[in-house]
C-alpha positions as CSV (number, residue, x, y, z in Angstrom):
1,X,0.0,0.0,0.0
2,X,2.0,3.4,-1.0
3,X,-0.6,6.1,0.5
4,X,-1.2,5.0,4.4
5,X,-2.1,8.8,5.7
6,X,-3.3,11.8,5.3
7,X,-3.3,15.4,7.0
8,X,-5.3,14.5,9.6
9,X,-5.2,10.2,10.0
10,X,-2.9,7.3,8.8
11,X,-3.1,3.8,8.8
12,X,-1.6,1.4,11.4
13,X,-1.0,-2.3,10.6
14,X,-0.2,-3.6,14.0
15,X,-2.7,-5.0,15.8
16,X,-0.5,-6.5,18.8
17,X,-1.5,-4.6,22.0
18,X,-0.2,-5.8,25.5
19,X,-2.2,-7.7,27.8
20,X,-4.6,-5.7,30.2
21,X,-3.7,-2.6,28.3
22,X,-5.3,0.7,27.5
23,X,-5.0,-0.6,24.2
24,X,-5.9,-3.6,24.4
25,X,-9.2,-2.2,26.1
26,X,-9.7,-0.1,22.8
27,X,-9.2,-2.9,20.4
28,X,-11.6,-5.3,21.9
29,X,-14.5,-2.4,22.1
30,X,-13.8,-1.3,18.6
31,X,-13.6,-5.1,17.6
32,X,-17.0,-5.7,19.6
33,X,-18.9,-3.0,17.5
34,X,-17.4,-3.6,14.6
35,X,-18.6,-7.6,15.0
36,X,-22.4,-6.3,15.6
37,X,-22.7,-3.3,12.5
38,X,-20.8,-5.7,10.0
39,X,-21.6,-8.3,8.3
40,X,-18.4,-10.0,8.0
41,X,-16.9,-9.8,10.8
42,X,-20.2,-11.0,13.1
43,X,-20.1,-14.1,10.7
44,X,-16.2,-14.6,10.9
45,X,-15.5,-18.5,12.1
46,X,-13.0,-17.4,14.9
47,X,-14.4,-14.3,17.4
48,X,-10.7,-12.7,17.4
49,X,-9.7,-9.9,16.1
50,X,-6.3,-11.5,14.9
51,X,-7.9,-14.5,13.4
52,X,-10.3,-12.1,11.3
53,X,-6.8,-10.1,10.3
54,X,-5.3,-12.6,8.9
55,X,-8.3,-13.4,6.4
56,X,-8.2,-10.1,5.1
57,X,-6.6,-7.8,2.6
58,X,-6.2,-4.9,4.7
59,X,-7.1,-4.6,8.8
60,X,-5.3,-1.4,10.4
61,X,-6.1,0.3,12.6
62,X,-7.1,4.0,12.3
63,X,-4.8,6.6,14.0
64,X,-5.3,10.7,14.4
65,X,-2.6,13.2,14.2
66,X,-2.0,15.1,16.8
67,X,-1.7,19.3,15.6
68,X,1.7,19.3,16.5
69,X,2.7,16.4,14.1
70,X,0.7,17.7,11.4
71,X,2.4,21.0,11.5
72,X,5.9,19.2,11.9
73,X,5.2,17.3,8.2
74,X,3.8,20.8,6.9
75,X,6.9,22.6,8.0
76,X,9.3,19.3,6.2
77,X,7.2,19.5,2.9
78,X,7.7,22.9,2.9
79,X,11.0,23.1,3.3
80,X,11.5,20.0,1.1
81,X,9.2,19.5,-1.7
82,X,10.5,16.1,-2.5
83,X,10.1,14.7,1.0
84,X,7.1,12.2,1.1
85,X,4.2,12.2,3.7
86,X,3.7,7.6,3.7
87,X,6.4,7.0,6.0
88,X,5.0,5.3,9.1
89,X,5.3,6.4,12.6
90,X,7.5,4.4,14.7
91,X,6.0,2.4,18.0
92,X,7.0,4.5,20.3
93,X,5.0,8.0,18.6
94,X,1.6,5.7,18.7
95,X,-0.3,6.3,21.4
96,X,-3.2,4.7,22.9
97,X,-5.2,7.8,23.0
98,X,-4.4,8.2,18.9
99,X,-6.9,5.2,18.6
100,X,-9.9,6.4,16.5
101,X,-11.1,3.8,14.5
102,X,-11.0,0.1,12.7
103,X,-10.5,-0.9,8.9
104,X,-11.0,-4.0,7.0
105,X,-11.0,-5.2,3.0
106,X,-11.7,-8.6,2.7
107,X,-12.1,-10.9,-0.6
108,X,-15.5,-11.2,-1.4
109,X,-15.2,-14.5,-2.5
110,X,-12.5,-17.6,-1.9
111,X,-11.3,-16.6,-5.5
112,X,-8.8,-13.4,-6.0
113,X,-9.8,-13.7,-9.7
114,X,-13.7,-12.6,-9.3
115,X,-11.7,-8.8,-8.2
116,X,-14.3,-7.7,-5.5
117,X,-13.8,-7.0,-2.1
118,X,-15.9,-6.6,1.0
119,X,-15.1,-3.3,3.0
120,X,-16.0,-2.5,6.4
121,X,-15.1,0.2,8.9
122,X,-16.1,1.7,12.7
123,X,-14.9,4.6,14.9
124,X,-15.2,5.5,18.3
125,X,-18.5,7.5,19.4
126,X,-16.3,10.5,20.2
127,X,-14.5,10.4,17.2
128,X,-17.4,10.4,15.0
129,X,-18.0,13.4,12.3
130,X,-14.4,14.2,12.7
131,X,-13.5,12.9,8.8
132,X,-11.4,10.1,10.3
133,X,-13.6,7.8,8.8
134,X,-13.6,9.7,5.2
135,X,-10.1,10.0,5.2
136,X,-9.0,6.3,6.0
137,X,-11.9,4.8,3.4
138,X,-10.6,6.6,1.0
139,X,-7.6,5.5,1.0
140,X,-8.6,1.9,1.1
141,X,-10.4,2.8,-2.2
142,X,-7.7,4.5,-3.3
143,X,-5.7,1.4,-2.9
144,X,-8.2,-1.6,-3.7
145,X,-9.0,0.0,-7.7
146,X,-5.5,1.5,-8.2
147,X,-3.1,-0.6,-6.9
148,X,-5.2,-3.8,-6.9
149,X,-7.1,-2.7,-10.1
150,X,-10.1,-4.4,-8.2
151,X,-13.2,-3.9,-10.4
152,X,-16.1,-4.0,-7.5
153,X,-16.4,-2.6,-3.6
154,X,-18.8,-3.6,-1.2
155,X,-20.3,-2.7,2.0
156,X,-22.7,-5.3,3.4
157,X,-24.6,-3.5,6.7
158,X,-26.8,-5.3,9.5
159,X,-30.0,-3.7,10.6
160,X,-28.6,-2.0,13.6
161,X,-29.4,1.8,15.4
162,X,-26.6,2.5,13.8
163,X,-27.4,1.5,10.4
164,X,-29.1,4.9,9.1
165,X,-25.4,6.2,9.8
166,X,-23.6,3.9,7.7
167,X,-25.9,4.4,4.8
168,X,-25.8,8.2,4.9
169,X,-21.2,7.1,5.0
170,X,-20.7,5.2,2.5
171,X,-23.4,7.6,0.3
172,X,-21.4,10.4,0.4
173,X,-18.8,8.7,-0.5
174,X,-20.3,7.5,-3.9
175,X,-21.6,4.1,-3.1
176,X,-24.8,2.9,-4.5
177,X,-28.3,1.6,-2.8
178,X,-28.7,-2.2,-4.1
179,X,-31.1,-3.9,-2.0
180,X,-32.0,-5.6,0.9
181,X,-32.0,-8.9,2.3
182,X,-34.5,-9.5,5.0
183,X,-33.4,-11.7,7.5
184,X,-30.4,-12.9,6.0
185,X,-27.9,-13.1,8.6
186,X,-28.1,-14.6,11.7
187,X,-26.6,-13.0,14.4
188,X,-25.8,-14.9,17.8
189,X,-26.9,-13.2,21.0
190,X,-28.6,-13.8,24.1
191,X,-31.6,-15.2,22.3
192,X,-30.1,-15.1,18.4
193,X,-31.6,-12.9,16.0
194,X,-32.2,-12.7,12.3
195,X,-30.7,-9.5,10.9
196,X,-32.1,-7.7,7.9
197,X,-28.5,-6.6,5.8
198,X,-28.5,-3.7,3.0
199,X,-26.0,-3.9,0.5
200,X,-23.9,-0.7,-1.3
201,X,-21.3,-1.1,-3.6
202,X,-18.6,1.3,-5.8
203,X,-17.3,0.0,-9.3
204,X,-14.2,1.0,-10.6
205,X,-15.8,2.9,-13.1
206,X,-17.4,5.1,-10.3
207,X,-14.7,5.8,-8.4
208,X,-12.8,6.9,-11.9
209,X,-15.8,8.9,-12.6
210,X,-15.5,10.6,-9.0
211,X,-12.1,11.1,-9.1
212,X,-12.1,12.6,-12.4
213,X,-14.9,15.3,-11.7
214,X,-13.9,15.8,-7.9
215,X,-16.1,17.9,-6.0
216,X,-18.4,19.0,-8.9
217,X,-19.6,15.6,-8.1
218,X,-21.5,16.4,-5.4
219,X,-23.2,13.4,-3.5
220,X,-26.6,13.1,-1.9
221,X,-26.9,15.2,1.5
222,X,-29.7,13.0,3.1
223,X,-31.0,9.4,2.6
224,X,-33.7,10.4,1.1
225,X,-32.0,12.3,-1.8
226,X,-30.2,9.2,-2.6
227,X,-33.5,7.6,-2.5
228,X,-34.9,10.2,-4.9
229,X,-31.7,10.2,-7.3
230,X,-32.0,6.0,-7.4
231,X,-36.0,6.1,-8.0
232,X,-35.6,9.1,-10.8
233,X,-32.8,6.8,-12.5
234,X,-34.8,3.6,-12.0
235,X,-38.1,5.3,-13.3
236,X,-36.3,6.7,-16.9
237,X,-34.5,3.4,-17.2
238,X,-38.5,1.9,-16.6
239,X,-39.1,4.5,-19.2
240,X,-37.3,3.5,-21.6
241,X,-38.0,0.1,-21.3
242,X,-41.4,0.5,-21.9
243,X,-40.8,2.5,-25.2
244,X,-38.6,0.2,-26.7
245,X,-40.8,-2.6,-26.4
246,X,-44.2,-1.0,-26.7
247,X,-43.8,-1.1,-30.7
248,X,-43.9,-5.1,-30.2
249,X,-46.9,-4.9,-28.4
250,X,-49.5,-6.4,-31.0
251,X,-53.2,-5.8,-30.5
252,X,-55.5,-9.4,-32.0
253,X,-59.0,-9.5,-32.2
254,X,-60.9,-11.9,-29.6
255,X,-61.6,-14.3,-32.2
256,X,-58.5,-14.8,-32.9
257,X,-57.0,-15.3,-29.0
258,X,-59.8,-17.7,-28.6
259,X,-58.5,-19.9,-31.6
């Protein structure tokens, strides 16, 4: 992966955390929402964090900048333009406190070949509508249809409180409404449930698209403006459906259904 950061996050690939530690407090809570708003990870075979890691393409975790470090790399660019902003932190600049957030790409399928991924990502409640989550996303899709050349993205999310949230995420950044499954996960709890799961996804021809037009491309503010956009596209595609065949559309006399 050659872009891990950005101004304000960057991407942290070790998941080790000490026994009994801060840390290790974080990871498990982070793990434990992630496992009940995502469908992956609530269906992985193994309920740890390090077994899930290991089945995926990317699982980091998500780490803020603190203001003095982002002015430190501002200060280096500027006074050398060919210095480069990836390099990662070492373990003693992490903190626990830096913590905000959880990533995963996972192969949709036990193929490589069918070049579609399953994406999936959560961030702590008082971290929320900071852009963490925007910035790290977007470099996971950055990554998956550039450096992959993956053709299809998807983001599979459980009928949760926190579901209407997720939507209105992965909108804004460019995803598109599929469907939804009723009942089609079953998620284990006190009593077991079935959960209802929606599915978005992002071709590689959208995210070229995006990145091409950059913010003239505005995307949907609400839910229900991506509702409206979808219906509006769905009803002239119904449109022109209907046109096409309604030329083939014969009228026969009754006489001659009856024969």
């Amino acid at each position: 992966m050659n872009k891990t950061e950005t101004k304000n996050i960057r991407l942290w690939f070790d998941l080790y955390a000490d026994p009994q530690s801060p840390r290790e407090q974080t990871l498990t809570d982070l793990w434990g929402m992630l496992r009940k708003n995502a469908v992956e990870p609530g269906q992985a075979p193994t309920p740890l964090l390090s077994s899930f890691a290991d089945e995926c393409l990317l699982c980091a975790l998500i780490l803020k900048k603190g203001e003095e470090e982002t002015a430190e790399e501002e200060s280096s660019s500027q006074s050398d333009p060919c210095s480069t902003a990836g390099e990662p932190c070492s373990a003693s600049a992490a903190t626990d406190d830096d913590v905000v957030g959880l990533i995963y790409v996972r192969s949709g399928f036990c193929d490589p070949s069918t070049k579609e991924v399953n994406v999936g990502i959560i961030i702590r409640k008082d971290m929320q509508r900071k852009g963490y989550a925007r910035d790290a996303m977007r470099l996971a899709l950055a990554w998956v249809f550039g450096s992959l050349q993956f053709h299809r993205v998807q983001a599979a999310i459980l009928d949760t409180p926190d579901k209407d949230g997720a939507l209105l995420f992965f909108t804004a950044l460019g995803f598109t409404h599929e469907g939804t499954r009723r009942r089609a996960v079953y998620q284990p709890c006190e009593q077991g449930e079935w959960k209802d799961v929606t599915y978005l996804a992002m071709l590689d021809t959208d995210w070229l698209v995006r990145k091409s037009q950059g913010i003239r491309d505005k995307p949907p503010a609400t839910l229900w403006d991506e509702m409206l956009d979808r219906h509006a596209t769905e009803r002239e595609a119904l449109l022109e459906w209907e046109e096409g065949n309604r030329m083939k559309l014969r009228r026969s006399a009754s006489l001659e259904t009856i024969r």
